[in-house]
N, C-alpha and C positions, 0 to 999 in steps of 0.2 A: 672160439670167440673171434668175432671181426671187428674191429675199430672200421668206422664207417669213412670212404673215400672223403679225398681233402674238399673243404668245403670252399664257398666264397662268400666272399666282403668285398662286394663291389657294393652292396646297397649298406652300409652303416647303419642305418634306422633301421634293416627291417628285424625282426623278433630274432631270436635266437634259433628258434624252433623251426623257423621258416626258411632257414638257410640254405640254397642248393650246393650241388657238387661245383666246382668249380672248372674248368678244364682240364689239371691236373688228374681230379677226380675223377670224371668222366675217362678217361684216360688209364688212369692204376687198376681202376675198380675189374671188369671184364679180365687184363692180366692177371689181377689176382686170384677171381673166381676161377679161370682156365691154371692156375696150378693147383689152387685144390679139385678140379678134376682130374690132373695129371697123379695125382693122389688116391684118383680113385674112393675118394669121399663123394660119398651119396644120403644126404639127409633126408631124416624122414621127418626132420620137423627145423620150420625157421620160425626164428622169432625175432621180433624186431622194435626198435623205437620206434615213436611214431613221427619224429622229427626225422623232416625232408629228407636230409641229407643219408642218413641212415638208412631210410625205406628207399630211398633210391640207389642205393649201395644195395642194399636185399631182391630189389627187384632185378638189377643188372647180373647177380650171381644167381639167380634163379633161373634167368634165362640163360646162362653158360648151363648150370646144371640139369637143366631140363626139368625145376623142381617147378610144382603149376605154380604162379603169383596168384591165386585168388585162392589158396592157402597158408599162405605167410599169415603168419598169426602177429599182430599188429600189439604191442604193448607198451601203453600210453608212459605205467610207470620204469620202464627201463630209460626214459630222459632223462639225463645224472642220474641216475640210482645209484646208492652208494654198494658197495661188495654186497654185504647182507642180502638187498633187496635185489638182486641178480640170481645170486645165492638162494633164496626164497624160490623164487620163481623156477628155477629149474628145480628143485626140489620138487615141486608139486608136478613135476613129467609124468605121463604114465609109462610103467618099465616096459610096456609093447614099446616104445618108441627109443630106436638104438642109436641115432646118430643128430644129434642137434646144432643147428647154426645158428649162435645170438650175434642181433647185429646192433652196437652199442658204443656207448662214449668211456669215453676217460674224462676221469680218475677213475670211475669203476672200476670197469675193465681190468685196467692195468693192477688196481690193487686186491681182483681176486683173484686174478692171474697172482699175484706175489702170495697173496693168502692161502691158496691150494698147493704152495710148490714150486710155480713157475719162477725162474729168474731173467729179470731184464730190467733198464733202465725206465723204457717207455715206448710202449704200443705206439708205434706211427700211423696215422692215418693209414686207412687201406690194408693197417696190419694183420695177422692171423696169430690165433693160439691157439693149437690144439693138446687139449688134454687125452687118454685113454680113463676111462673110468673102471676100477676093479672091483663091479658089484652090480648087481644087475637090480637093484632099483634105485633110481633119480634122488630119493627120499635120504640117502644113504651119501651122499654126494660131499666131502668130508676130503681134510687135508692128506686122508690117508689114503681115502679112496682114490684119489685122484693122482696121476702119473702124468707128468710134464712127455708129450709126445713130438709136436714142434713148433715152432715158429718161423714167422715167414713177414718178408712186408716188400716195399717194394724196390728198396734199394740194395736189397740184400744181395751181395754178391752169390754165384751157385758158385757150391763146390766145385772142382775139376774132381772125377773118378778116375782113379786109376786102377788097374790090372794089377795083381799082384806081380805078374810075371815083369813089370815096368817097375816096380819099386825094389822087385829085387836086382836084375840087370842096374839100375839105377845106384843100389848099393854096393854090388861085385863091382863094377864100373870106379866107383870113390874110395874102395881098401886093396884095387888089385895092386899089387906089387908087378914092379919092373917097368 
């Protein structure tokens, strides 16, 4: 799941729906798609709001992914959709289809991420959640089925990895005697 890159309000009036990325955006969206390739996520299907900000978040990771943009599957009611209707909609996936990118707003979002499992405060802008699904049809798609895999957004600090052989020197290092 992608919360869609930060948006702008430099025009007040204009629709909600019509909102673009804002620089920020412009900006987070490409970084973020370039770590779920470092991920090695390859979708075989996206789907997307049809509001600006969103579809242009989908378009941006589709070009990082290599996925074509004149198959992003475009869906009108995933603006605000509440969990359910999110929920609904990947339910009806067909099970040929193994790895999916929805790109959506919050509250949604955020609260079928908390519905399946996931825990977090609030999907930020440009955020990611990935689930694993334990069941190979879409239809089945269910708190149980569902496994919290990762999260990601843009402010997130990386890990540092360490070597085992560092954590141990590290601790011989802090109880040696003398």
């Amino acid at each position: 799941m992608v919360r869609h890159a930060k948006s702008s309000w430099d025009n007040p009036f204009l629709n909600d729906h019509d909102r673009p990325l804002a620089a920020r955006g412009i900006e987070d969206a490409p970084k973020m798609a370039e770590r779920l390739k470092k991920r090695g996520i390859k979708p075989s299907l996206f789907l997307s709001s049809t509001a600006l900000r969103a579809a242009e978040t989908a378009k941006i990771t589709a070009e990082i992914l290599d996925y074509p943009k004149d198959e992003i599957r475009w869906e009108k009611e995933l603006f605000l959709a509440s969990p359910n209707q999110i929920l609904k909609l990947l339910r009806m996936q067909k099970d040929s289809v193994d790895t999916i990118l929805i790109f959506g707003h919050n509250p949604g979002l955020n609260d079928l991420i908390s519905h399946l499992g996931g825990t977090l405060d609030n999907l930020p802008t440009s955020g990611q959640f990935g689930f694993k699904v334990k069941s190979e049809h879409w239809a089945e798609l269910k708190p149980e089925t569902a496994e919290p895999w990762f999260i990601d957004y843009p402010k997130k600090k990386k890990l540092r990895q360490f070597k085992i052989t560092d954590i141990l020197n590290y601790v011989w290092k802090q109880f040696r005697i003398g």
